[in-house]
MDTraj code that builds the backbone (N, CA, C; nanometers):
import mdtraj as md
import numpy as np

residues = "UNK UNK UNK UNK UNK UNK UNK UNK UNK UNK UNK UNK UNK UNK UNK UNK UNK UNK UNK UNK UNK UNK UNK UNK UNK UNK UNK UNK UNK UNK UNK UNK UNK UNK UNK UNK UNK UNK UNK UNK UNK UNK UNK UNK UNK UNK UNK UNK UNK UNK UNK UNK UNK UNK UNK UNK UNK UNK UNK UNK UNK UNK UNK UNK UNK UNK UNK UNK UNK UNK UNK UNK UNK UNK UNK UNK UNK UNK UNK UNK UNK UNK UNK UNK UNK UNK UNK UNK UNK UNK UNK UNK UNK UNK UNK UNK UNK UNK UNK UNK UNK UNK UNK UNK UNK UNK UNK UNK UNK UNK UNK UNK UNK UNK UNK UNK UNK UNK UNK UNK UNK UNK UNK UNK UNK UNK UNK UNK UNK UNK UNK UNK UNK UNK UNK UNK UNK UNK UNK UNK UNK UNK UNK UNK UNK UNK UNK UNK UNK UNK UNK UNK UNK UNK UNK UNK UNK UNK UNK UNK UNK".split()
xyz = np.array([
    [1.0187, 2.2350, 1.3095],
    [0.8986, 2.2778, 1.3772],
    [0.9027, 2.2238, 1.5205],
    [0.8675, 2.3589, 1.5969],
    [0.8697, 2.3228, 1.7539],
    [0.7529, 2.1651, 1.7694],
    [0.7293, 2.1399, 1.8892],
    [0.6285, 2.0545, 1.9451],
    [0.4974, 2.1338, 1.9750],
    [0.5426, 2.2736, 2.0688],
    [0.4128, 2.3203, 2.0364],
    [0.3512, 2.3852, 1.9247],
    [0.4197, 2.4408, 1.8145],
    [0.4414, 2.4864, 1.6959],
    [0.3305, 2.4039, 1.6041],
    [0.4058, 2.2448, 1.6385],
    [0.2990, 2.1435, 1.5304],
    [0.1536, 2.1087, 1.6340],
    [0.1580, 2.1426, 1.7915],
    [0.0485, 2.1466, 1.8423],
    [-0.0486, 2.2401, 1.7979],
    [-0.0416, 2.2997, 1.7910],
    [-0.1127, 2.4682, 1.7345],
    [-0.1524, 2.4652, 1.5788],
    [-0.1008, 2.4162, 1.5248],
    [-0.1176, 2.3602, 1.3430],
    [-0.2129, 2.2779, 1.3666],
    [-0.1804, 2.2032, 1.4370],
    [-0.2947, 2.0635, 1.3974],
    [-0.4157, 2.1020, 1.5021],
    [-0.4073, 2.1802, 1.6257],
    [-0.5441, 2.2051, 1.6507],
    [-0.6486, 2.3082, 1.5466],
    [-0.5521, 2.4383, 1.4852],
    [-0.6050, 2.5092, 1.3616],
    [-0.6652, 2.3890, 1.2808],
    [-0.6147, 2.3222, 1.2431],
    [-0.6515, 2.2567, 1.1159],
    [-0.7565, 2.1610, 1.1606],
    [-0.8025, 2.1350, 1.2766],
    [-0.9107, 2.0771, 1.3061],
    [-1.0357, 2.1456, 1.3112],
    [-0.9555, 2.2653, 1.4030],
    [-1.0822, 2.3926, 1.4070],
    [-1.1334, 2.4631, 1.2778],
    [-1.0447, 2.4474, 1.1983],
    [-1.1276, 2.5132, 1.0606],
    [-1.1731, 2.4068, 0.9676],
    [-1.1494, 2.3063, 0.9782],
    [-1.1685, 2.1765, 0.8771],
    [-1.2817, 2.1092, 0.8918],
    [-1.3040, 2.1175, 0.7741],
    [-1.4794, 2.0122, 0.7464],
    [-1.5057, 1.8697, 0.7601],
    [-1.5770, 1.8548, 0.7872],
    [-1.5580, 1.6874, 0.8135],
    [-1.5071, 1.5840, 0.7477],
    [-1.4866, 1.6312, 0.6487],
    [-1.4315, 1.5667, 0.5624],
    [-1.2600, 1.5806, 0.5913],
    [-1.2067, 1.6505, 0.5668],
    [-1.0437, 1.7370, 0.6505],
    [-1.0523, 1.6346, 0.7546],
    [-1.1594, 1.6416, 0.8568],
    [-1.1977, 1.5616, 1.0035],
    [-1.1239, 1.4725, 0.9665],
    [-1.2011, 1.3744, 0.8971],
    [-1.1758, 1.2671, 0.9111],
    [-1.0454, 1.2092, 0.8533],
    [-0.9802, 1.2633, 0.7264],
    [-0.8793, 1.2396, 0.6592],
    [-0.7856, 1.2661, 0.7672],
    [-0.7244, 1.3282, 0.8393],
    [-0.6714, 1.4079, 0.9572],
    [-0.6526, 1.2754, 1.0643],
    [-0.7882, 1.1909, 1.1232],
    [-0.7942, 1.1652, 1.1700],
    [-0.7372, 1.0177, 1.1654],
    [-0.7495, 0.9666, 1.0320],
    [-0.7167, 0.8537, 0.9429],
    [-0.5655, 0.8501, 0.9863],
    [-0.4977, 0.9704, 0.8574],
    [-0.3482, 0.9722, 0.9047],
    [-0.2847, 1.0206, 1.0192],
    [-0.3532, 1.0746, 1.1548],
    [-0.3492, 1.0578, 1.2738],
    [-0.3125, 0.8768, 1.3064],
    [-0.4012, 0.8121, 1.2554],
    [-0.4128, 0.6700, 1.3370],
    [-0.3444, 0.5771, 1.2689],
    [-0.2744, 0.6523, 1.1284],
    [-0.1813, 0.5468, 1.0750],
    [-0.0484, 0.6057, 1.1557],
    [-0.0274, 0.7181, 1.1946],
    [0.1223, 0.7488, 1.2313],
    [0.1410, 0.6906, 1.3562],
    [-0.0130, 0.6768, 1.4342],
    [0.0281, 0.5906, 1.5869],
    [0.0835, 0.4847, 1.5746],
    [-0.0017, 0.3823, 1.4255],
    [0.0284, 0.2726, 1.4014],
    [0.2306, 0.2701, 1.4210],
    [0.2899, 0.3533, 1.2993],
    [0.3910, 0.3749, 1.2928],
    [0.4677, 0.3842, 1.4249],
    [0.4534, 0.4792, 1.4980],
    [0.5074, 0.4932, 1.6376],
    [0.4542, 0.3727, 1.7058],
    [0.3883, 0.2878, 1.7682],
    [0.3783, 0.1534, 1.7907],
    [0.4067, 0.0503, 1.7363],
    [0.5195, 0.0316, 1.6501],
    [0.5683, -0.0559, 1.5568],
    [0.5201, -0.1848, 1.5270],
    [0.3385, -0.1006, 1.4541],
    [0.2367, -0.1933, 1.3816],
    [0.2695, -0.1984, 1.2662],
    [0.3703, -0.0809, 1.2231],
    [0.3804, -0.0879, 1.0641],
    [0.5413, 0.0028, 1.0540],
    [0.5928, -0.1113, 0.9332],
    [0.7657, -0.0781, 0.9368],
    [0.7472, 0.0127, 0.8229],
    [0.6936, 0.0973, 0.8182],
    [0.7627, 0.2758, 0.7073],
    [0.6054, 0.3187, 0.7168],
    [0.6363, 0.4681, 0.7020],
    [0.5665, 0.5613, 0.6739],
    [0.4518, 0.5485, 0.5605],
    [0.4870, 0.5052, 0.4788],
    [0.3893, 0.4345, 0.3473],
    [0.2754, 0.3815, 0.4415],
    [0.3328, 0.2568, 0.4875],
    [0.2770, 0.1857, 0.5001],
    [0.1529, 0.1866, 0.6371],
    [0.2416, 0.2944, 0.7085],
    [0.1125, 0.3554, 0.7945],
    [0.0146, 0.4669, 0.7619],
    [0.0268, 0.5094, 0.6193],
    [-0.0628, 0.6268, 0.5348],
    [-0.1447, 0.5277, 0.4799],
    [-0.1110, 0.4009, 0.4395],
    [-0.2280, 0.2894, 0.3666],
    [-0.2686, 0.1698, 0.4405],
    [-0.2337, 0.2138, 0.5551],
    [-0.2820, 0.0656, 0.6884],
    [-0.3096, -0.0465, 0.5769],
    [-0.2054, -0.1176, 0.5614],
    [-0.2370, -0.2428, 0.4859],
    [-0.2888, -0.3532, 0.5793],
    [-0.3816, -0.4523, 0.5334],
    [-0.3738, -0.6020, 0.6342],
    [-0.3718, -0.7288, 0.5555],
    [-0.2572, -0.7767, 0.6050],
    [-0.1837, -0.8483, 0.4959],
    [-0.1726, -0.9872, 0.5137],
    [-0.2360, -1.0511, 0.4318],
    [-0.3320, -1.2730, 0.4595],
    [-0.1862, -1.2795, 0.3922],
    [-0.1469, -1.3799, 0.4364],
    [-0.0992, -1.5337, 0.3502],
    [-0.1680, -1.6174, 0.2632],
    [-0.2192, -1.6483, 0.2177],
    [-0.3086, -1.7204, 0.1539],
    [-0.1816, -1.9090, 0.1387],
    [-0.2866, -1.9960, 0.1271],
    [-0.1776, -2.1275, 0.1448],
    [-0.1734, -2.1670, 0.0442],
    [-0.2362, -2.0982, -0.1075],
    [-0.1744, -2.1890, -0.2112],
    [-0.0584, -2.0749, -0.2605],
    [0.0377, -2.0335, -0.1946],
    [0.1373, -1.9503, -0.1947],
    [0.1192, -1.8034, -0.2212],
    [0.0244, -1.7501, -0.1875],
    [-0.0052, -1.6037, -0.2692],
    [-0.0096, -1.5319, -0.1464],
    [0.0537, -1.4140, -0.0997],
    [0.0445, -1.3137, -0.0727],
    [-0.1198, -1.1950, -0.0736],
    [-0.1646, -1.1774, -0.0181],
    [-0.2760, -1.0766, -0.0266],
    [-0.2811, -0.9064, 0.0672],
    [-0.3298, -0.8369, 0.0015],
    [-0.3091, -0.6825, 0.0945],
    [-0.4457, -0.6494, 0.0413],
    [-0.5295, -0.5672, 0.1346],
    [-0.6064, -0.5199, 0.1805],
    [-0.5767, -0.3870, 0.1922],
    [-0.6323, -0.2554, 0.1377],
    [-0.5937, -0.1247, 0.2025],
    [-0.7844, -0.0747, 0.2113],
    [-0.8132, 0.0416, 0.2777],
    [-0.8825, 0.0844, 0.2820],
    [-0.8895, 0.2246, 0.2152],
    [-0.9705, 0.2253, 0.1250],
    [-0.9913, 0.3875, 0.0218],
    [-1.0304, 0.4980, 0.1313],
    [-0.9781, 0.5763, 0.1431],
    [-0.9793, 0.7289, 0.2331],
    [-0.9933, 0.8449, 0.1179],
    [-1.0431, 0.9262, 0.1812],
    [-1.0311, 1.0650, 0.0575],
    [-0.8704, 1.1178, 0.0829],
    [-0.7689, 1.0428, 0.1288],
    [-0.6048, 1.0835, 0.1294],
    [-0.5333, 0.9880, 0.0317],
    [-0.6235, 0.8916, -0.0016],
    [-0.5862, 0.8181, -0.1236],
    [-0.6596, 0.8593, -0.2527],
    [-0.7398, 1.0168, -0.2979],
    [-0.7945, 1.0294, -0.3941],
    [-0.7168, 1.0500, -0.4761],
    [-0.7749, 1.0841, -0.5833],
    [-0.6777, 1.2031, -0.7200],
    [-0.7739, 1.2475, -0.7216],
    [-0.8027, 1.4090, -0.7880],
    [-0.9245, 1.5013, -0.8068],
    [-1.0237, 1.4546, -0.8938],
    [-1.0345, 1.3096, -0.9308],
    [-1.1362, 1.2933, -0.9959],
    [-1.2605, 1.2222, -0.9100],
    [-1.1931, 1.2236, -0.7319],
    [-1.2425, 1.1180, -0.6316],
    [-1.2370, 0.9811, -0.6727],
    [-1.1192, 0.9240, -0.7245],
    [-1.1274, 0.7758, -0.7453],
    [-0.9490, 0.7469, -0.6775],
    [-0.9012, 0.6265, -0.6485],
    [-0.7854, 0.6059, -0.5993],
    [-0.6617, 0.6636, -0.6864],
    [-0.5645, 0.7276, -0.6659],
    [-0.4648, 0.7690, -0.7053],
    [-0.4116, 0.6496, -0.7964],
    [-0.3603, 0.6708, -0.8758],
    [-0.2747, 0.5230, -0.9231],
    [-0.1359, 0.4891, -0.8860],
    [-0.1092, 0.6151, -0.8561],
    [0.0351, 0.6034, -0.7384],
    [0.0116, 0.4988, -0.6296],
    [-0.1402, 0.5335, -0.5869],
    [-0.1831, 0.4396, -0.4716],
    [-0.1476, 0.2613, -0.5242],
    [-0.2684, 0.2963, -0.6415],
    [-0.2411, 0.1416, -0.7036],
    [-0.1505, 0.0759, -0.7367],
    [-0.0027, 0.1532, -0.7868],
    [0.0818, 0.1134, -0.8599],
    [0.1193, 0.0877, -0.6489],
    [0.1686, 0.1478, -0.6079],
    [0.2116, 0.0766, -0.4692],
    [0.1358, -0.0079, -0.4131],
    [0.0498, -0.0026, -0.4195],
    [0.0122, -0.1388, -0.3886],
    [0.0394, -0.2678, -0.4260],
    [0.0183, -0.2622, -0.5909],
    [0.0860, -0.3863, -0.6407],
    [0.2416, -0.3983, -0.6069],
    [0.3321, -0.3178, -0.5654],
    [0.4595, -0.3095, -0.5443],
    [0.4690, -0.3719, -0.3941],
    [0.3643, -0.3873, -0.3172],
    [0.3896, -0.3562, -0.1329],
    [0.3564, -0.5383, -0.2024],
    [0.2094, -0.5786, -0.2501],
    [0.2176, -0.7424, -0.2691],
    [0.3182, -0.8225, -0.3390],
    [0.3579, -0.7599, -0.3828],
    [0.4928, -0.8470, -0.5005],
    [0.6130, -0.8669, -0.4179],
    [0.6155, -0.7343, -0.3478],
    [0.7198, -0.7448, -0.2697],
    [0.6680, -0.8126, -0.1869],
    [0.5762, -0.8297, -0.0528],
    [0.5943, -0.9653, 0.0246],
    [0.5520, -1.1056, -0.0015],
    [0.5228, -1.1166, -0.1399],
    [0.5475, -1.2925, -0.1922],
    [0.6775, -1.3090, -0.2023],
    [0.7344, -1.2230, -0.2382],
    [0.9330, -1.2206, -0.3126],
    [0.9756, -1.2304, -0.1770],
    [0.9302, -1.2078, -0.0753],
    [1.0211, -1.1490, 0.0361],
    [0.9913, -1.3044, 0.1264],
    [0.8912, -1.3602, 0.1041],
    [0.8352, -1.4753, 0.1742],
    [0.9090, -1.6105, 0.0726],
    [0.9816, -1.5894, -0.0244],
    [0.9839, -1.7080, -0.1425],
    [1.1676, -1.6821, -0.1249],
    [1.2557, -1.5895, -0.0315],
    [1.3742, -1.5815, -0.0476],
    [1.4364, -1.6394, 0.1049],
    [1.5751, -1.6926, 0.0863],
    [1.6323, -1.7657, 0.2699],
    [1.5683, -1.6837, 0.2795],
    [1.5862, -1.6891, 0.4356],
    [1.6167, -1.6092, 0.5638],
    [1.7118, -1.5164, 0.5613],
    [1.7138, -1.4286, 0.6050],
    [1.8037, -1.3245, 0.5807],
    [1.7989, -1.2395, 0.4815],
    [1.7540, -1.2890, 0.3187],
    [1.8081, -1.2155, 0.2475],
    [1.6999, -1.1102, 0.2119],
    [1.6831, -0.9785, 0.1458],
    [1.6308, -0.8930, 0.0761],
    [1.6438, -0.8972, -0.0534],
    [1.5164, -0.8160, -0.0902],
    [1.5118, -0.7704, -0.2357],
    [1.4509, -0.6390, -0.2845],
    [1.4914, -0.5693, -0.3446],
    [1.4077, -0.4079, -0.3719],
    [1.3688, -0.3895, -0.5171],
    [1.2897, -0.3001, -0.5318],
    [1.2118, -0.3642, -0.7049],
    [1.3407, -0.2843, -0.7617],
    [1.3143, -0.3642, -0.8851],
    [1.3968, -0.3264, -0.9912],
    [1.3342, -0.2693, -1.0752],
    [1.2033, -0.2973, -1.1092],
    [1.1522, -0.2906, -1.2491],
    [1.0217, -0.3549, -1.2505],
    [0.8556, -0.2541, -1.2201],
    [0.7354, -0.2727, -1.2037],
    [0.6969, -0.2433, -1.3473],
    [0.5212, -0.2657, -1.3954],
    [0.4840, -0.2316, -1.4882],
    [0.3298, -0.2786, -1.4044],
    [0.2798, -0.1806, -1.4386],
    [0.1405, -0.1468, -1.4065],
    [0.0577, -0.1304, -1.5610],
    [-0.0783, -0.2159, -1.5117],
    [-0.1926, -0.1904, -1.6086],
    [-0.3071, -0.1887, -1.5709],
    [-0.3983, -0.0206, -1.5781],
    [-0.4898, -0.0012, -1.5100],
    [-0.5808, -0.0159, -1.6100],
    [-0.6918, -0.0742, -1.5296],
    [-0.7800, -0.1244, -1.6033],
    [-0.9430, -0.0698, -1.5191],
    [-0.9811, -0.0037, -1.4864],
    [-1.0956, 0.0583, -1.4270],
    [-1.0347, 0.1327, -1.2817],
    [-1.1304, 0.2133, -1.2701],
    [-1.1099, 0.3645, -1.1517],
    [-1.1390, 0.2552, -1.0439],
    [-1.0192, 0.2948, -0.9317],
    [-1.0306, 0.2550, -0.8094],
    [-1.2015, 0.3279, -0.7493],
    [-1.2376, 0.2500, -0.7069],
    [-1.3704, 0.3112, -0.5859],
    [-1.4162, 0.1968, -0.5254],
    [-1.4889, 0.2500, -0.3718],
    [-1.5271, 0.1761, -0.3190],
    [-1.4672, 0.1923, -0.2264],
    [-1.4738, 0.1033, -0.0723],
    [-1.4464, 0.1161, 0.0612],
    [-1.3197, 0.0469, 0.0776],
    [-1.2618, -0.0184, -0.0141],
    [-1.0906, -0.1018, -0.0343],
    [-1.0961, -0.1296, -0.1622],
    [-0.9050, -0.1584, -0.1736],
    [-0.8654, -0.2328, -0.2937],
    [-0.7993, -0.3569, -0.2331],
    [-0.7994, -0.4762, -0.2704],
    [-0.6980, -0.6123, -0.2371],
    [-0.6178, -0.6721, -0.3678],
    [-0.5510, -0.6014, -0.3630],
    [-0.4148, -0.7171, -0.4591],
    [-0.4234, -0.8538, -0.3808],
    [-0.3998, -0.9342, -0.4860],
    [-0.3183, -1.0861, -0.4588],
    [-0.1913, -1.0828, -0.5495],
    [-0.1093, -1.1404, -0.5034],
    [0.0502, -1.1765, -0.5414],
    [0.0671, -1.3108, -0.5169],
    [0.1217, -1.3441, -0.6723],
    [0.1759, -1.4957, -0.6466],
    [0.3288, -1.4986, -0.7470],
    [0.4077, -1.5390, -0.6877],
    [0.5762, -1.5523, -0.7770],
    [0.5385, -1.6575, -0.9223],
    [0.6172, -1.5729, -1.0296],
    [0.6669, -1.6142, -1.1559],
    [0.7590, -1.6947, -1.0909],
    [0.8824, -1.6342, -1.0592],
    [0.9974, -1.6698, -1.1063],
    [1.1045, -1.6229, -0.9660],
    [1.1847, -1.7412, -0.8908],
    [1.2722, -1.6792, -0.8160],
    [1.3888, -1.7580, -0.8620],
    [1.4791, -1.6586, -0.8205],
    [1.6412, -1.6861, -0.8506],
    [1.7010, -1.6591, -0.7721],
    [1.8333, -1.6484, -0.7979],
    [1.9854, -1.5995, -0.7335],
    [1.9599, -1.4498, -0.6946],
    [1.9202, -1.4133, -0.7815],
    [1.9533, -1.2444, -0.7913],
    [1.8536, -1.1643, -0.8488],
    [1.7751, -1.2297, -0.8891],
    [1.6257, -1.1090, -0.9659],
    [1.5319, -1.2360, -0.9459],
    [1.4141, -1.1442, -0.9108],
    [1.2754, -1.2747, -0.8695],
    [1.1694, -1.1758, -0.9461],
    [1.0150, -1.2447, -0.9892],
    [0.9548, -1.1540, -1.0519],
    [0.8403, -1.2590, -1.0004],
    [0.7437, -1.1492, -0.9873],
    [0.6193, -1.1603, -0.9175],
    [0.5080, -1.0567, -1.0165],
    [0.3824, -1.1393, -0.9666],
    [0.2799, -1.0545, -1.0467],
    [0.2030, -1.0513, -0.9841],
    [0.1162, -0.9535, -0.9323],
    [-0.0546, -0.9308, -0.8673],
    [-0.1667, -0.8653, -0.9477],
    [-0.2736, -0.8643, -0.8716],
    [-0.4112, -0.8600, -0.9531],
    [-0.4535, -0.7437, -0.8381],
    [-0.5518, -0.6512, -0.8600],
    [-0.6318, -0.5578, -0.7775],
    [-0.7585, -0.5705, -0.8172],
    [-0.8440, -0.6153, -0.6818],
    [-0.9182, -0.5543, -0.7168],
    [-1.0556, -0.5150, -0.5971],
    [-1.1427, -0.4356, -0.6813],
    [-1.2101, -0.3561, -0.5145],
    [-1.3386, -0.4383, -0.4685],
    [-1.3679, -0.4170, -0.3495],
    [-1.5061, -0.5392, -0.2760],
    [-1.5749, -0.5657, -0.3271],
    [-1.6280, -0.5216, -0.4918],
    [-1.7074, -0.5851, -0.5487],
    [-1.6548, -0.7021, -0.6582],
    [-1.5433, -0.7261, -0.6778],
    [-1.4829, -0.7972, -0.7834],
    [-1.4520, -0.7517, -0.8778],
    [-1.4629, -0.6153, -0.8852],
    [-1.4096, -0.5134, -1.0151],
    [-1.2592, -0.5669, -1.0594],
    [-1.2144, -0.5797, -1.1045],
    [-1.0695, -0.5974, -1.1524],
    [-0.9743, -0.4870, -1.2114],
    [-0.9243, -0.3954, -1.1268],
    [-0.9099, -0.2140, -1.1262],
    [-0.7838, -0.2230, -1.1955],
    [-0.6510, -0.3175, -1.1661],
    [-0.5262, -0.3459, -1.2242],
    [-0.4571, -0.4771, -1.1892],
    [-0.3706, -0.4778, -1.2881],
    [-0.2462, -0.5784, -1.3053],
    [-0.1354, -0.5204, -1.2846],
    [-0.0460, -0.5918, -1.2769],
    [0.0994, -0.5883, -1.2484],
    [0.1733, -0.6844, -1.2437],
    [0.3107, -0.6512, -1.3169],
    [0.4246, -0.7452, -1.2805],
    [0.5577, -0.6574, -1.1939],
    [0.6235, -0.7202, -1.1129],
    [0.7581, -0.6141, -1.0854],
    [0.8660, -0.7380, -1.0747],
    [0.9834, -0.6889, -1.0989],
    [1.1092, -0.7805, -1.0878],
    [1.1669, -0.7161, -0.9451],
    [1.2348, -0.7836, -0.8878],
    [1.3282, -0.7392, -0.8091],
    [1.4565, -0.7764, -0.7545],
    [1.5331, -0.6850, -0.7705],
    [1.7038, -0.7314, -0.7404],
    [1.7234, -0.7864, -0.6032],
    [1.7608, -0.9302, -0.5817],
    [1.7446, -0.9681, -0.4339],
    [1.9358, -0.8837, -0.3879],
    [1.9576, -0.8882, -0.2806],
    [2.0870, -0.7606, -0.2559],
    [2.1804, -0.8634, -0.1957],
    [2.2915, -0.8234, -0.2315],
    [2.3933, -0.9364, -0.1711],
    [2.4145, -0.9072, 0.0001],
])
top = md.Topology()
chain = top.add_chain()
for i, resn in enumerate(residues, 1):
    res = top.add_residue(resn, chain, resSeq=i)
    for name in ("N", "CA", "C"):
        top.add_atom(name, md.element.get_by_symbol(name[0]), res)
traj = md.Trajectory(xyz[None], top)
């Protein structure tokens, strides 16, 4: 697709779109700037503007904000959403608990949903089981601004030579 091609798409799709379209539009508009201003390293991660604490008794925390681009048709958070989420916190406790230098990519998540995402955010916390040589396993908790407790999770992950 040309430049003016996707200019002309996205002014259509403003001009016919309800405010609702508006705003979703406008959302992943301001995560892709994020992306192109290298506020955020992948595409994911500028569709779910994460904001991401340290916490000091070792835990990892993420923050996303619920958009109607994170629904499923029942208007509650996708669980794709959720299940990545717990994957984006696991992964940066694992990623904060390994040297310098090294990586790790999941191997092996397990998700357990336990009430419908809603509300204006979800926040996982992540804190490490278990690190090693070569597989580390981490577990987080979700849940939305009222203290709902929406899911669990554990994921392993293969750290890479």
């Amino acid at each position: 697709m040309t430049k003016d091609q996707l200019i002309k798409e996205a002014a259509a799709y403003i001009e016919a779109g309800s405010e609702e379209e508006r705003e979703a539009f406008a959302f992943l508009l301001q995560g892709l700037q994020k992306k192109q201003n290298d506020q955020s390293g992948s595409y994911i991660g500028a569709w779910l503007q994460p904001e991401r604490t340290y916490l000091p008794e070792g835990k990892s925390q993420i923050t996303i904000p619920l958009r109607v681009v994170h629904e499923n048709p029942h208007g509650i958070a996708h669980g794709g959403i959720t299940a990545t989420l717990i994957d984006m916190a696991t992964g940066d406790i694992v990623h904060r608990s390994l040297p310098e230098g090294k990586k790790a990519v999941t191997a092996d998540m397990h998700v357990h949903y336990l009430q419908p995402g809603r509300g204006e955010t979800l926040t996982a916390t992540a804190e490490m089981i278990r690190t090693g040589k070569t597989l580390c396993t981490a577990r987080a908790e979700i849940y939305d601004e009222r203290g709902v407790k929406v899911a669990e999770g554990t994921a392993m992950y293969a750290v890479l030579p």
